[in-house]
BATI-819966 format. One record per atom (N, C-alpha, C): residue in one letter; x, z, y. Coordinates in steps of 0.02 Angstrom, whole numbers, plus 50000, padded with zeros to 5 digits. Layout:
<sites>
AXZY
...
</sites>
This chain:
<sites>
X429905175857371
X430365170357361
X430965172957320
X431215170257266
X431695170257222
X432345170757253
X432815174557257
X433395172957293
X433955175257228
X434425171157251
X435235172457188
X435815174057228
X436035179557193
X436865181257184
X437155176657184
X437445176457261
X438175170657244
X438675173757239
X438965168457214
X439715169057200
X440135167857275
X440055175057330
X440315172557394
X441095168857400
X441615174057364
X442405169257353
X442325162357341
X441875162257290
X442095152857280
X441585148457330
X441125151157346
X440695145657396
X441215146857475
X441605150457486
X442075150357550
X442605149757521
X442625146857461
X443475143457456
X443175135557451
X442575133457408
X442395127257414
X442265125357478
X442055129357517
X441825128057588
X442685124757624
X443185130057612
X443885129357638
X444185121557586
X444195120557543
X444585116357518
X444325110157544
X443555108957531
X443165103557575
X443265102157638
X443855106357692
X443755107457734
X443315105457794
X442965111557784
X442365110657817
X442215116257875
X442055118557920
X442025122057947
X441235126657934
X440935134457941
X440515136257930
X439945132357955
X440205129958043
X439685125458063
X439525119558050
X440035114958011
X439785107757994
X439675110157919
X439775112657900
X439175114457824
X438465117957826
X438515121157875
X437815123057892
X437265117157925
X437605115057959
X437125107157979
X437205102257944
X437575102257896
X437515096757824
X436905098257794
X436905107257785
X436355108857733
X435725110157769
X435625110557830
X435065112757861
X434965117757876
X435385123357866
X435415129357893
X435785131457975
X435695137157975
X436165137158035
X436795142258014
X437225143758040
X437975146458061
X438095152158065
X437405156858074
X437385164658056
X437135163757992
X436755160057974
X436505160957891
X437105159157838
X437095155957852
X437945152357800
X438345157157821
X438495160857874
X439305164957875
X438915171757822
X438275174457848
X437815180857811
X437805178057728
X437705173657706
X437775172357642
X438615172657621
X438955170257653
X439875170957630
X440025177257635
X439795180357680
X439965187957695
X439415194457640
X439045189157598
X438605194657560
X437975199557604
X437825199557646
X437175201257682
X436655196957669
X436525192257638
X435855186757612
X436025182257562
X435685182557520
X435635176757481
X435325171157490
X435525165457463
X435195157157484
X434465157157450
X433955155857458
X433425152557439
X433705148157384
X433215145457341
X433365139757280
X433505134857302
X432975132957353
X433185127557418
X433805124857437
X433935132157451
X434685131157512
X435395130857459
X435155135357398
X435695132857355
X435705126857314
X435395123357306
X435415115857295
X435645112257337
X435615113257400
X435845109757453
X436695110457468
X436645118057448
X437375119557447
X437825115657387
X437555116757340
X437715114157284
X437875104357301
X437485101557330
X437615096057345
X438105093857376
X437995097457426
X438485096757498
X439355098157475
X439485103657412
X439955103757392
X440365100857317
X439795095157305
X440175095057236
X440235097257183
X439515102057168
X439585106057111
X439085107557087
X438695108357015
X438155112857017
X437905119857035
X437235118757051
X436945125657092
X437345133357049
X437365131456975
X437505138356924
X438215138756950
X438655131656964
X439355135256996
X439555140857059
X438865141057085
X438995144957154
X438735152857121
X438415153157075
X438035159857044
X438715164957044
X438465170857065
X439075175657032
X438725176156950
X439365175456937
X439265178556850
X439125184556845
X438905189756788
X439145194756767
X439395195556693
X439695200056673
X440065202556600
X439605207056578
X439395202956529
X438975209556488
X439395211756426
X439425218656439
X439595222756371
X439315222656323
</sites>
């Protein structure tokens, strides 16, 4: 299964501005409350799945939650 680099700062500041708590965004998206805090905290990445869902749930496209990188 495919998994992506998030962008953890901005999916727990979108999470905070939405104010939302880890647990009512996790049962928005179908996940549970250790998975969503392990993805903000960088120990797992979302499924394609779960980041679409995220992506929904907050208002943004899925590529906004991606960490970027800088290529030289």
């Amino acid at each position: 299964m495919t998994q992506f680099p998030i962008d953890r700062e901005r999916l727990r500041y979108l999470r905070v501005i939405s104010r939302r708590s880890v647990t009512a965004l996790a049962a928005e998206v179908g996940c549970t409350k250790g998975a969503l805090s392990a993805i903000e905290n960088g120990h797992r990445a979302p499924s394609p799945d779960l980041l679409g869902r995220l992506a929904d749930a907050l208002h943004v496209a899925p590529a906004d939650l991606l960490l970027r990188r800088c290529r030289a």
